[in-house]
VEXDREN-2710 file (C-alpha; in Angstrom, 1 decimal):
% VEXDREN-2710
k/r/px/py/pz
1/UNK/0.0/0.0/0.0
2/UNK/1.2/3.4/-0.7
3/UNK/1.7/5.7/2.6
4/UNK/0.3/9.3/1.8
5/UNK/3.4/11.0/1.1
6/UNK/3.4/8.4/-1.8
7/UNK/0.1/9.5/-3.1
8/UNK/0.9/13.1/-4.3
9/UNK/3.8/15.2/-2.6
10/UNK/1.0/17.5/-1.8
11/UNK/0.0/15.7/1.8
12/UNK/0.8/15.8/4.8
13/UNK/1.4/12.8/6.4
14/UNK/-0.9/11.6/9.3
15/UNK/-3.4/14.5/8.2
16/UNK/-4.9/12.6/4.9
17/UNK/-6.6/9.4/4.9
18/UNK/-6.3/8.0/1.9
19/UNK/-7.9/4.5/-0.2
20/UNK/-6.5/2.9/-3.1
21/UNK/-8.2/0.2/-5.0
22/UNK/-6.7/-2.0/-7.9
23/UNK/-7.4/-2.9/-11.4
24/UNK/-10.4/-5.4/-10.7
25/UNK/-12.7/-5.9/-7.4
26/UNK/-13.8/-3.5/-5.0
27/UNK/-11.6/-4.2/-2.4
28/UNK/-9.8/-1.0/-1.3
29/UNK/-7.0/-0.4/1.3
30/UNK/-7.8/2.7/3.3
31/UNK/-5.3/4.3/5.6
32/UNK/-5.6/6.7/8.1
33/UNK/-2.5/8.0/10.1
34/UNK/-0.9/4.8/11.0
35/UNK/-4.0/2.5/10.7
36/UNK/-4.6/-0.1/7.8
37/UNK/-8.4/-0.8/6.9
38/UNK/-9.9/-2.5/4.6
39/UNK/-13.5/-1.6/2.7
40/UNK/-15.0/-3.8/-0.1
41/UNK/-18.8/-4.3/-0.9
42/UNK/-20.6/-7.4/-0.5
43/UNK/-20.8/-10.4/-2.4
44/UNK/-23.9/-9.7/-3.8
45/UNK/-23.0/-6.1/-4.9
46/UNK/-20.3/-7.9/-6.8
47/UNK/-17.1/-7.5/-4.0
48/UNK/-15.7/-10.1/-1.9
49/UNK/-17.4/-9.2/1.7
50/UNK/-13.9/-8.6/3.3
51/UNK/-14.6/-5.2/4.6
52/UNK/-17.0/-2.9/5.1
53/UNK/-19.0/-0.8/2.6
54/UNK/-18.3/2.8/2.7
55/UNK/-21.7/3.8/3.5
56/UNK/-20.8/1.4/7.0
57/UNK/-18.0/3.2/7.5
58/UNK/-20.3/7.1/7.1
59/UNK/-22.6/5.0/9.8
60/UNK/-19.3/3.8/11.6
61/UNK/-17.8/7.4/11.9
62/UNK/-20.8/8.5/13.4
63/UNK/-21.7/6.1/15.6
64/UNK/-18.1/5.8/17.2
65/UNK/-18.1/9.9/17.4
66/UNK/-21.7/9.4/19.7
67/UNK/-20.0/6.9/22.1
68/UNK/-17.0/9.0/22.8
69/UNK/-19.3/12.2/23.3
70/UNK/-21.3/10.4/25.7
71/UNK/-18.1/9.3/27.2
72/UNK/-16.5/12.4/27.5
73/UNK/-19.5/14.3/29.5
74/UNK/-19.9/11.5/31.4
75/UNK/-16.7/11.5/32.2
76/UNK/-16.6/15.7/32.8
77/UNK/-20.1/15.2/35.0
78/UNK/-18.2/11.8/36.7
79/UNK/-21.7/10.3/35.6
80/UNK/-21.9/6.7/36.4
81/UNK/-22.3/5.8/33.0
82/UNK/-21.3/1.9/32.3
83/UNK/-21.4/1.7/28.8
84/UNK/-23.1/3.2/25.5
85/UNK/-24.2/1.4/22.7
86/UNK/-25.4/3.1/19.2
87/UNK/-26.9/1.0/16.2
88/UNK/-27.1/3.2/12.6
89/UNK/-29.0/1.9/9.7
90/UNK/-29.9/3.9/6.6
91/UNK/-33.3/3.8/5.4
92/UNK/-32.6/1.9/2.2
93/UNK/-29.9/-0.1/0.4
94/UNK/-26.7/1.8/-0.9
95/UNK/-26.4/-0.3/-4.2
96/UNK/-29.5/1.5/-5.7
97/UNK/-27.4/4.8/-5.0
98/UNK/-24.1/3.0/-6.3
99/UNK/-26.2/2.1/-9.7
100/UNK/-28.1/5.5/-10.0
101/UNK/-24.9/7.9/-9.2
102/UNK/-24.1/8.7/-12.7
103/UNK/-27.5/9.7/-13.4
104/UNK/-29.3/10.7/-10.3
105/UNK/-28.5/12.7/-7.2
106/UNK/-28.4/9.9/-4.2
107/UNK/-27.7/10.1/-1.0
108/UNK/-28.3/7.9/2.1
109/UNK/-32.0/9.4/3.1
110/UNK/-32.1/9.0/7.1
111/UNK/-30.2/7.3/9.4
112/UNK/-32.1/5.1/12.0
113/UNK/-30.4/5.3/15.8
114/UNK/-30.7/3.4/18.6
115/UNK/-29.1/4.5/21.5
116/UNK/-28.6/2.2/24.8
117/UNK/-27.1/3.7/28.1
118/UNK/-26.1/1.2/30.8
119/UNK/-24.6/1.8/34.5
120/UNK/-26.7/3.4/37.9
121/UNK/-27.3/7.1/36.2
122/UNK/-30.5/9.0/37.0
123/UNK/-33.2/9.2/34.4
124/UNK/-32.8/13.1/34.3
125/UNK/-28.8/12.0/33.5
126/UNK/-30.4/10.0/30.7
127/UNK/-32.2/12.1/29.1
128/UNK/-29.0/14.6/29.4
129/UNK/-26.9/12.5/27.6
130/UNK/-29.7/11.4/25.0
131/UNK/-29.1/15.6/24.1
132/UNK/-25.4/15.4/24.0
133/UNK/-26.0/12.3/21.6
134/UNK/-27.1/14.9/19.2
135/UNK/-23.6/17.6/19.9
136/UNK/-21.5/14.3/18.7
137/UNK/-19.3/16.4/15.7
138/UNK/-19.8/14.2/13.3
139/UNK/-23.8/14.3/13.8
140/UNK/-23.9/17.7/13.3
141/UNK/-21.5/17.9/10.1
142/UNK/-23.5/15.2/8.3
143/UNK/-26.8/17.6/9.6
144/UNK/-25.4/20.4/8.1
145/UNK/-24.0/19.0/5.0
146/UNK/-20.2/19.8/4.2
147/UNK/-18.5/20.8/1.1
148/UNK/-15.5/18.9/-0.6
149/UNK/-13.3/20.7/-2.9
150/UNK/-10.5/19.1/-4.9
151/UNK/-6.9/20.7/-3.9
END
């Protein structure tokens, strides 16, 4: 796999996460500072199922960002807070979108969450932290919508 500074001499390495796919397949090496990941699409979309898809990783991004918000104010208010748990599902399948994207604008419509607190905290705690659920960063950048510009 190439490191960034391989990629164009314009990066900065550890700042650009970068995926590079080969001449057949959909299996894609991703790598983000010194972290290796792999994405591919499922068998049925035609990919080999040895990753997951990128709209799992959109749905990964911001479920991980919700845990560690809850964590953090937890932490900050030494809540008792146990554990958090978030489950993300889009409202429909992403191969329509990968089909349709020459053609048609797609996106991922809405995002079903589930959000499961666990440990000895008060219900007015819960319903705190079901609020800061929705400060995650990532939660509010997909909200607003966010511009990408080629550099």
């Amino acid at each position: 796999m190439k490191t960034d500074t391989e990629v164009s001499p314009k990066l900065d390495a550890g700042r650009w996460i970068t995926a590079t796919i080969g001449l057949s397949g959909f299996r894609t090496d991703v790598s983000a500072r010194s972290h290796a990941i792999v994405a591919d699409e499922p068998i049925s979309a035609g990919g080999t199922d040895i990753g997951p898809t990128p709209y799992e990783f959109l749905l990964t991004a911001l479920a991980t960002c919700t845990v560690m918000t809850l964590r953090m104010y937890a932490d900050r208010k030494q809540w008792p807070l146990a554990s958090a748990s978030v489950g993300l599902r889009s409202s429909h399948s992403h191969e329509k979108d990968c089909e349709d994207c020459m053609t048609k604008k797609v996106d991922i419509g809405k995002i079903e969450r589930r959000i499961d607190l666990g440990g000895p905290i008060t219900e007015e705690q819960r319903v705190r932290l079901m609020e800061i659920a929705d400060r995650c960063p990532v939660k509010q950048t997909l909200a607003r919508g966010v511009s990408i510009v080629d550099v």
